[in-house]
N, C-alpha and C positions, 0 to 999 in steps of 0.2 A: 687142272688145266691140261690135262694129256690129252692128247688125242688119238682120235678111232683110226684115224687112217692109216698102215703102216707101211714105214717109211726110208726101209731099208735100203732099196734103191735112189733114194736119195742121196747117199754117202756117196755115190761113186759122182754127183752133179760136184761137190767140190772138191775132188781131184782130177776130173778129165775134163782140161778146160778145152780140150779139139770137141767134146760132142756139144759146146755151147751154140748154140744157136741164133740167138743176138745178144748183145751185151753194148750197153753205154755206162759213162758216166753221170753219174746227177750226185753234184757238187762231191764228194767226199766219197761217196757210196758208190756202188755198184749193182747194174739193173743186169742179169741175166736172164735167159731160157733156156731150156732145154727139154727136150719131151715135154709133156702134159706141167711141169715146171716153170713156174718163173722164181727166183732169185733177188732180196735185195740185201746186202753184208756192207760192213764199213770193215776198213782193217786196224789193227790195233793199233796204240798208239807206242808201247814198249817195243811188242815183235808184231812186226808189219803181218805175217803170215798167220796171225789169228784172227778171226773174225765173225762178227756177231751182226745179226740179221734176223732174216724172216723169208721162210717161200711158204707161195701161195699155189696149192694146186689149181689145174683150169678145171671148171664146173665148181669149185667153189671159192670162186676171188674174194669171198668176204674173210674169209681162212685166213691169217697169220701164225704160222710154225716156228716157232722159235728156231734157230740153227744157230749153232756155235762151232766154229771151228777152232781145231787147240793143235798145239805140237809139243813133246817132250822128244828128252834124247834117249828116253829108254822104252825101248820095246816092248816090254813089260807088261807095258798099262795094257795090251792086248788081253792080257789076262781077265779085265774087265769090258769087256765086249758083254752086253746086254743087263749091265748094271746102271743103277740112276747115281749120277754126282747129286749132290747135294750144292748149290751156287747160290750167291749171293749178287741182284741187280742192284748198284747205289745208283740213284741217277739225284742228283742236289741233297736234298734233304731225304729224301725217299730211300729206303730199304727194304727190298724184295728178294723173298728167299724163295727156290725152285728145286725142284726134282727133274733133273733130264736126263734121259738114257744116254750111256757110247752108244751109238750104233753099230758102228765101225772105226778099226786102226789101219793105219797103211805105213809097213816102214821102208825107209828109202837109205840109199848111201851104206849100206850093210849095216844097215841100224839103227845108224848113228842117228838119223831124223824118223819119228814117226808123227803121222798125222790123225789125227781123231775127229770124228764126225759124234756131236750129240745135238740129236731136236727127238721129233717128238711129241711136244708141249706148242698145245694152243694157246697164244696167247690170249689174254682175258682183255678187256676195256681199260681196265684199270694200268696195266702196264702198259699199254698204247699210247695211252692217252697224258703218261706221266715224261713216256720217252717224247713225246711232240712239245712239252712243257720244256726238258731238262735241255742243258747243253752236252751236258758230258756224261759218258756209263762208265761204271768198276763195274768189273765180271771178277768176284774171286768165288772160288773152288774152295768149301770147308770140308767137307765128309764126301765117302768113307775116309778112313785116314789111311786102310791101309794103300789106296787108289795114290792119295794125294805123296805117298813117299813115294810114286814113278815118275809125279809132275817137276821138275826143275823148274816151270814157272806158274806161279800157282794163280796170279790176278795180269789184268790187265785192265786199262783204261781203255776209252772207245768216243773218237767225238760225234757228237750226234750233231751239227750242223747239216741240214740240207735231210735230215732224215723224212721228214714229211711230204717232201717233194719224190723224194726216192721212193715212197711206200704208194702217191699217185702215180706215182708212172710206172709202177710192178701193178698195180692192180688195172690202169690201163690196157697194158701187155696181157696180161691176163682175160681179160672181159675180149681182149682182138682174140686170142688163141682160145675161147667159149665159143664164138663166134662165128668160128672157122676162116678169121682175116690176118689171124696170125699164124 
């Protein structure tokens, strides 16, 4: 499920929320842009500041990129910059296990907060198609271990109500900014 495209500059679409370009809500989610980017994330359900989505590049809106955003209070985790987590999706009865890279860390407050970007990973049919069924996602983090001793929160939960609606109206946005009407 990786994908060819790389995606570096992406890390910086979830921390610099001034170069966003449009942004709405649809029900729970969040539909952003930015560059050649669209954006669509729910935020956790434990720590509101993590969040789990999908961007779609423009020219290929069929594209779903898995994006996770994460936060630990130790800077550390920087140390794993271009390593894969190893994560677990639960959506009901479903268990899907992943490989996603950090892309990137960002620490804030001298430290005390850093933020972590990993995508990456194209999503497949199978996981689409299981989040438009489920209500609800666990995202936990198993491996490496040495990774997961910098995480202070290793899972979160994520509601997926309105997801479907949010994944038309990123690919919308998308197919306008192919187009050149966005």
């Amino acid at each position: 499920m990786r994908g060819t495209i790389p995606l570096r500059l992406l890390a910086l679409l979830a921390v610099i929320p001034c170069t966003i370009a449009f942004g709405r809500e649809v029900g729970n989610w969040s539909v952003d842009s930015s560059g050649r980017w669209v954006r669509y994330t729910v935020h956790g359900t434990n720590v509101w500041g993590h969040q789990f989505g999908f961007m779609k590049p423009s020219g290929a809106c069929e594209e779903d990129i898995v994006y996770l955003g994460w936060s630990t209070d130790d800077p550390a985790i920087e140390e794993y910059e271009d390593q894969s987590a190893s994560i677990t999706l639960r959506m009901d009865t479903t268990v899907l296990e992943m490989q996603i890279p950090l892309l990137a860390t960002y620490s804030f407050a001298g430290g005390t907060l850093t933020l972590m970007n990993l995508s990456e990973v194209q999503a497949d049919e199978q996981l689409l198609s299981e989040l438009s069924q489920a209500k609800g996602l666990n995202v936990k983090f198993l491996a490496p271990e040495a990774m997961l001793q910098h995480l202070d929160i290793t899972e979160d939960e994520f509601d997926l109500t309105g997801y479907r609606a949010a994944r038309k109206a990123a690919t919308g946005i998308c197919l306008n900014m192919e187009f050149g009407r966005g």
